[in-house]
C-alpha positions in Angstrom: 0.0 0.0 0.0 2.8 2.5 0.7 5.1 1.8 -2.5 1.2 2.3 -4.2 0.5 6.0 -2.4 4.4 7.2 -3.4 3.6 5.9 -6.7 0.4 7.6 -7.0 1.7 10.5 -5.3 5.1 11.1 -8.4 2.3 10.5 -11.3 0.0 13.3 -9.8 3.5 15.3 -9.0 4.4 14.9 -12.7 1.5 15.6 -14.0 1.1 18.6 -12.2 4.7 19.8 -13.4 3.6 19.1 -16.9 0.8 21.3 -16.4 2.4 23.9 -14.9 5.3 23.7 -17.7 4.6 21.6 -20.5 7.7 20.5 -22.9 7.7 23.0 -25.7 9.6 22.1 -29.0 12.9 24.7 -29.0 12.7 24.7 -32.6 11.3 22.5 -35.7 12.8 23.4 -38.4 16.5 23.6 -40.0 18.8 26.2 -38.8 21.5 27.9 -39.6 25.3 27.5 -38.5 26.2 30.5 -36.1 29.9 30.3 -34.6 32.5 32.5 -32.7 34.9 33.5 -34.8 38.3 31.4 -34.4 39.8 34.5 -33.2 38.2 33.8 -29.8 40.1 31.6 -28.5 43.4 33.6 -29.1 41.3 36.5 -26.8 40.3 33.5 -24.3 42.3 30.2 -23.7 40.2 29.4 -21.0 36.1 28.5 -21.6 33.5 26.3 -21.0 30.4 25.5 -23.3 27.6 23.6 -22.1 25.7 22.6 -25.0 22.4 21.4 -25.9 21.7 18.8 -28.8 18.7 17.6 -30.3 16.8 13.7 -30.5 19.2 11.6 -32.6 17.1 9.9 -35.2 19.6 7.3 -36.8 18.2 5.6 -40.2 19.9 2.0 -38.8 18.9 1.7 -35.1 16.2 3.3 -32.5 15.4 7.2 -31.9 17.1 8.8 -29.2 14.7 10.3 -26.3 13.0 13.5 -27.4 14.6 15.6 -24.7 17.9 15.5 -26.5 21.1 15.3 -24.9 24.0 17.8 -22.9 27.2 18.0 -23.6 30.2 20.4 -22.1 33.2 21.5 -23.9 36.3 22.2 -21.8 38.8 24.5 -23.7 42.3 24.5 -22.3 42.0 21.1 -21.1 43.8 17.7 -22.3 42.6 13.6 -22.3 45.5 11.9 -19.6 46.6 9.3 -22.2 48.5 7.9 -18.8 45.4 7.5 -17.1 43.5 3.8 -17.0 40.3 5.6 -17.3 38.7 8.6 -18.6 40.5 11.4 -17.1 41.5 15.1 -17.4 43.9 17.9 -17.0 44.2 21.5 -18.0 47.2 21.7 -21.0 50.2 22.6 -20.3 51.0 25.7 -22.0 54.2 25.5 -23.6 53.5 22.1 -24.6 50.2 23.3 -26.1 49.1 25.8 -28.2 45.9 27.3 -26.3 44.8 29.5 -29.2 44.8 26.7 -31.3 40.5 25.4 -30.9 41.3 21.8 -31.1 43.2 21.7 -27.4 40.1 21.4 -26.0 38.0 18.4 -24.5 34.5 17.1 -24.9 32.3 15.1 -22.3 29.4 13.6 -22.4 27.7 11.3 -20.4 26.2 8.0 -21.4 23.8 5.5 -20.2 25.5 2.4 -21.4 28.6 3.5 -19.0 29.3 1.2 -16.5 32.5 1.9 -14.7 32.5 5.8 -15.4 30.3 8.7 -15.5 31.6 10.0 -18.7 34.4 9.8 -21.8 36.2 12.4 -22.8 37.0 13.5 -26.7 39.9 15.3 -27.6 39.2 18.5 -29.9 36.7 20.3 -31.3 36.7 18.9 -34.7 35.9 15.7 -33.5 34.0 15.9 -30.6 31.3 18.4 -32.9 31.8 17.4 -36.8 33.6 13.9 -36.8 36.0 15.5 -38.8 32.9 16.3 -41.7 33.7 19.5 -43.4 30.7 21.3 -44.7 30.1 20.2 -48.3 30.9 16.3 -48.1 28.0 13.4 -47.7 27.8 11.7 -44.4 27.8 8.2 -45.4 28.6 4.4 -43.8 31.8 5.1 -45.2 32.7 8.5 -43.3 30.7 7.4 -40.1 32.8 4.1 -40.0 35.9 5.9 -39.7 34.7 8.3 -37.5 34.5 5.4 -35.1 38.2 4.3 -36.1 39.7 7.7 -35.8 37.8 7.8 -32.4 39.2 4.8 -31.4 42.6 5.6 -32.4 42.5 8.2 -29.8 41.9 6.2 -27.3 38.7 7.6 -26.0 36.8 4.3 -25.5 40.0 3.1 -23.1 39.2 1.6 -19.8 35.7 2.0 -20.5 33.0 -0.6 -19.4 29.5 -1.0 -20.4 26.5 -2.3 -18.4 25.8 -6.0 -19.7 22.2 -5.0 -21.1 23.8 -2.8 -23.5 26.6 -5.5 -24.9 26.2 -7.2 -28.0 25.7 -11.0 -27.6 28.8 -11.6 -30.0 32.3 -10.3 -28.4 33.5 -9.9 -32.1 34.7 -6.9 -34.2 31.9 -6.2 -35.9 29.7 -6.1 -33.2 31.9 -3.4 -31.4 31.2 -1.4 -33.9 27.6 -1.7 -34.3 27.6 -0.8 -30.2 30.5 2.4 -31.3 27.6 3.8 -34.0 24.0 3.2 -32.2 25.0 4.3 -28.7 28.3 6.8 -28.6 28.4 8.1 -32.3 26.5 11.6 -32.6 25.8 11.3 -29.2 29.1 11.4 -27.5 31.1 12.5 -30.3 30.5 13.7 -34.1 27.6 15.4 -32.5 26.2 17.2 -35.7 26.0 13.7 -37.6 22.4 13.5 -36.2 21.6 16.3 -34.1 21.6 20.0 -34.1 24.0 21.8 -31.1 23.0 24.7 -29.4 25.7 26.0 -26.8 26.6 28.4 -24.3 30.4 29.8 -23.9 31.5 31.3 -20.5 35.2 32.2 -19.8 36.7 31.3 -16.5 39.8 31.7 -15.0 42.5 28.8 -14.6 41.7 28.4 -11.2 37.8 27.3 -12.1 39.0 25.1 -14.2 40.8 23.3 -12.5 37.7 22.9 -9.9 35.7 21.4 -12.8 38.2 19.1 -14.0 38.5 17.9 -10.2 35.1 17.2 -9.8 34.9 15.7 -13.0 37.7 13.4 -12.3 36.3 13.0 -9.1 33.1 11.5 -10.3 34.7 9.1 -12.9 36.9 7.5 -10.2 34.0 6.9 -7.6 33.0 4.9 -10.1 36.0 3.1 -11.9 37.3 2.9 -8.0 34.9 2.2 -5.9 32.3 -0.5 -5.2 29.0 1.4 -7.1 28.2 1.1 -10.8 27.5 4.2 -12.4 23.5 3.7 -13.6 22.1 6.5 -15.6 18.4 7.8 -14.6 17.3 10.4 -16.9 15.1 11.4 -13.4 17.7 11.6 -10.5 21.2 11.8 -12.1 21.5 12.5 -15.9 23.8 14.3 -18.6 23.2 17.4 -17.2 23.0 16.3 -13.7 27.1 16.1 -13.9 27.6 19.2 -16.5 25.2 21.2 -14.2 27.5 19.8 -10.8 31.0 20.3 -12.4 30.0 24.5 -13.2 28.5 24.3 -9.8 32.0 23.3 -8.5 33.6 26.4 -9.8 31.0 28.6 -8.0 28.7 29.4 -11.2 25.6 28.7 -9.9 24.2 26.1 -7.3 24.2 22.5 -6.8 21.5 20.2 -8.2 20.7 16.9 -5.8 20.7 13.6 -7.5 19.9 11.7 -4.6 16.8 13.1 -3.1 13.2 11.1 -2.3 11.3 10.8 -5.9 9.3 13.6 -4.6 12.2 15.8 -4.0 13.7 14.8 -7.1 10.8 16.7 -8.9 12.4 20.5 -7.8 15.9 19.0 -9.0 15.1 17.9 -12.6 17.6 18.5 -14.8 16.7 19.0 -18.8 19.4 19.6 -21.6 17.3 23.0 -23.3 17.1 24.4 -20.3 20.6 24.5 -18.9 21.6 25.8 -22.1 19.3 28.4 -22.0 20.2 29.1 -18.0 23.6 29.7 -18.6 23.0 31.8 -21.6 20.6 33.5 -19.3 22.7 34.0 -16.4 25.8 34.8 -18.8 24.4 37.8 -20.1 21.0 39.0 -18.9 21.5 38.8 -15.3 21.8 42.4 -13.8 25.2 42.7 -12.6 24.3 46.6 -12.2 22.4 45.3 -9.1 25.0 45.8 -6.3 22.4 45.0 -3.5 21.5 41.6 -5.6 24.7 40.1 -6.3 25.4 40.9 -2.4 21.8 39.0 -1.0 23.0 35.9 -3.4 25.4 33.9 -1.3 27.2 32.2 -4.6 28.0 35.3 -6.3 28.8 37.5 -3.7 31.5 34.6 -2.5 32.5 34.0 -5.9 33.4 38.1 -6.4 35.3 37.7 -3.3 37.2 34.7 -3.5 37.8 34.6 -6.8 37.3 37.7 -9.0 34.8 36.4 -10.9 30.7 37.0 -12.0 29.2 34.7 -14.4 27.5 37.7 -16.3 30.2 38.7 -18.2 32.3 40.1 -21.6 33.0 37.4 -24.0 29.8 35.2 -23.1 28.6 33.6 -26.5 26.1 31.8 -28.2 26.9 29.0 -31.1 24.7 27.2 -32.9 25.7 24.0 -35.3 22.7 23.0 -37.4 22.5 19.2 -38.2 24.9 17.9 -41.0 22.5 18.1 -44.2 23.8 16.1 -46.8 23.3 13.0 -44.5 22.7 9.2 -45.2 22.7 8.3 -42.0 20.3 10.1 -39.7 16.7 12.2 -40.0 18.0 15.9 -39.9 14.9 17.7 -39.1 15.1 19.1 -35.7 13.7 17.8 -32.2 14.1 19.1 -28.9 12.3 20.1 -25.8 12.4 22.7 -23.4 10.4 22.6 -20.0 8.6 25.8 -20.2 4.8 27.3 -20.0 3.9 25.7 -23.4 1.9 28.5 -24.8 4.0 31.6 -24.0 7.3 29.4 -24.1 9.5 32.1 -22.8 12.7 30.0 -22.4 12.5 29.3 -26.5 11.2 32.8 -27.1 14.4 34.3 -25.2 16.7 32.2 -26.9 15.5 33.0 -30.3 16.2 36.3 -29.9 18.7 35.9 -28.2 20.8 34.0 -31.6 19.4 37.6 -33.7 21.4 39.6 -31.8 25.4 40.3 -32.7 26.2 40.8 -29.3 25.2 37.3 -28.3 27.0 35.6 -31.2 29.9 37.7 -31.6 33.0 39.0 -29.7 33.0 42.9 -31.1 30.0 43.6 -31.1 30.1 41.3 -27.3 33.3 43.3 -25.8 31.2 47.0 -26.9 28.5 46.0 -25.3 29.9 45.0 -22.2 31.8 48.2 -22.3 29.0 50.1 -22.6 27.2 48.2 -19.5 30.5 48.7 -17.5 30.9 52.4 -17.6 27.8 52.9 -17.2 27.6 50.8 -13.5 30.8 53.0 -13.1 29.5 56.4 -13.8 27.2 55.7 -11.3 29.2 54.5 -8.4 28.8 56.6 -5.4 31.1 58.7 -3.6 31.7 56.5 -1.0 32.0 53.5 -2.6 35.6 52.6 -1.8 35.1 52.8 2.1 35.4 49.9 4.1 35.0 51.1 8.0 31.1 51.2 8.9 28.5 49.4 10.7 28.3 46.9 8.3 31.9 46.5 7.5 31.3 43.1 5.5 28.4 45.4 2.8 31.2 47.7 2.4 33.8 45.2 2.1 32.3 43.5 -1.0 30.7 47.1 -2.9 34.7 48.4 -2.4 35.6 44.7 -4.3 32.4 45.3 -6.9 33.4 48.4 -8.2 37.1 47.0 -8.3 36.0 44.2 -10.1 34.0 46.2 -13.1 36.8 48.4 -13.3 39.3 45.5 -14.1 36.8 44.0 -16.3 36.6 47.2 -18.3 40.1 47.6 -18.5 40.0 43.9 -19.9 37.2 44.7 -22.2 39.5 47.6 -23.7 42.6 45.4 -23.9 40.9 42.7 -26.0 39.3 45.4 -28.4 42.5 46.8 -28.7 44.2 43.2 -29.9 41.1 42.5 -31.3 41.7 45.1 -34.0 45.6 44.0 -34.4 45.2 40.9 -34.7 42.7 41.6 -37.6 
């Protein structure tokens, strides 16, 4: 009778959420390719993207779920090629050349995984084309050595998969059949099958090195320890861990995987909408608002410890539509985003969002931003930079605020400044 009433109790729960929310479709239709320009990454060596990508519909095995799949991307981090399972580690510079895109690693998580939350893929070309340029056919020919040149890398290393997932034959062939229906276009050679909607955030070294810790963290709980790692697309998904490893670095908060089914219901994680929370957070939230960034415990300890807001200059938007001349997978678009599903706002935002320069790229980003900074500046009161009051720890962080836009201004006039040499 109990197991019945908690039952009962999640289905009227969901429904309820569904109600409230609805899944709206982000887009149907296909859309174009909109990318930083590859002079980004000489202006930042350092950036995360958490990415959104659509269903997979492959023409030789079963759909993918409608709610898509997350991904991160980790630029200025390296696969250990030393390590007996997937692992991390921010490049060395020197033995790296950080401007250079492809030093970069994807993760994604996947179901099948056994012994690890998630595989890493080295560079960007990879991890989102499978090495496809623009004009060539996606065929069993290219997608077949997609797999090979994945494999060569060593990105399926010290990998096991749960036992429902392996193919009854232990043979080549079979292996490769499990490589392209479970891991290709969803862990790697992402626009094969689906279409990529991402959100890039700069961080300093130091965050990074909090993300790859957790991340590494994570795998070897499971590769170590006595616990399987077993998916649930309800208590511990994709973006379960890409949400966790930001929340590390002091980005935003945690999100439980391990609450009661109830709980679980105000800790649902969905690929669409992280995307479109950090794109949110990255550039819409009002960093003008002293008194804001102070009540909020995260920021105002991120400011202080390290130097850092998440709304900031050189936060982008990329979009990479699906690969069109394509034998292998359905490319019309599907993907949800839990939202009111007759106002959608989320979708609404985002859309507008990608027809705007300032979203999509750096100039027209780093004048905006200085723009917004001056004008927090102008306003600064007179006082601003005293410390001794009543309420020494307020004055404490405004003094470190207004310190803060300042060097980010300064920064945003240093990278318009190479920006315009190096072009």
């Amino acid at each position: 009778m109990k197991s019945t009433l908690t039952c009962s109790s999640l289905v009227i729960s969901l429904l309820a959420l569904a109600v409230l929310h609805g899944c709206a479709p982000l887009y149907d239709e296909v859309v174009p390719t909109i990318r930083p320009e590859p002079v980004y990454d000489q202006l930042y060596p350092y950036y995360v993207e958490i990415c959104a990508v659509s269903q997979i519909r492959a023409k030789f095995a079963e759909h993918g779920g409608s709610p898509g799949h997350a991904v991160m991307y980790l630029k200025g981090v390296c696969r250990d090629p030393d390590a007996k399972f997937p692992t991390i580690k921010i490049c060395e510079a020197g033995s790296v050349d950080l401007d250079d895109p492809e030093n970069g690693v994807g993760i994604s998580v996947n179901k099948v995984f056994k012994n690890v939350n998630w595989m890493a893929i080295s560079g960007k070309r990879l991890f989102f084309f499978g090495n496809l340029d623009a004009g060539m056919v996606l065929d069993e020919t290219h997608g077949l050595a997609t797999i090979q040149a994945a494999d060569d890398l060593g990105i399926f290393d010290g990998i096991q998969i749960h036992e429902t997932y392996k193919p009854p034959q232990d043979d080549e062939q079979a292996q490769i059949f499990l490589a392209a229906t479970e891991t290709l276009g969803t862990d790697f050679a992402l626009n094969f099958g689906r279409t990529i909607f991402c959100a890039r955030l700069p961080v300093s070294v130091r965050m990074l090195e909090q993300i790859v810790a957790y991340l590494n963290d994570l795998n070897q709980e499971y590769a170590l320890g006595n616990a399987d790692y077993n998916w649930s697309g309800y208590h511990d998904n994709c973006s379960h861990t890409l949400h966790n490893s930001l929340a590390a670095a002091g980005v935003w908060p945690y999100q439980s995987v391990r609450k009661t089914k109830f709980l679980q219901l105000f800790n649902l994680s969905v690929p669409a909408n992280e995307f479109a929370n950090l794109a949110f957070l990255s550039n819409a939230y009002p960093i003008e608002d002293f008194d804001r960034i102070y009540r909020e415990k995260i920021k105002r300890e991120t400011l202080l410890e390290k130097d850092w807001l998440p709304t900031r200059h050189g936060a982008l938007l990329k979009l990479i539509g699906v690969h069109q001349n394509n034998e292998l997978y359905d490319t019309r678009l599907r993907i949800f985003v839990l939202e009111p599903p007759l106002l959608k706002p989320k979708s609404r935002r985002v859309t507008n969002m990608f027809g705007e320069d300032r979203y999509t790229q750096i100039k027209a980003n780093l004048l905006y931003y200085k723009q917004r900074y001056e004008a927090i500046l102008k306003k600064r009161p007179k006082d601003w930079d005293q410390q001794e009051s009543w309420w020494s720890s307020y004055m404490k962080t405004r003094k470190k605020y207004y310190e803060y836009i300042e060097d980010q201004l300064r920064d945003v006039n240093e990278k318009l400044a190479r920006l315009a040499s190096i072009r």
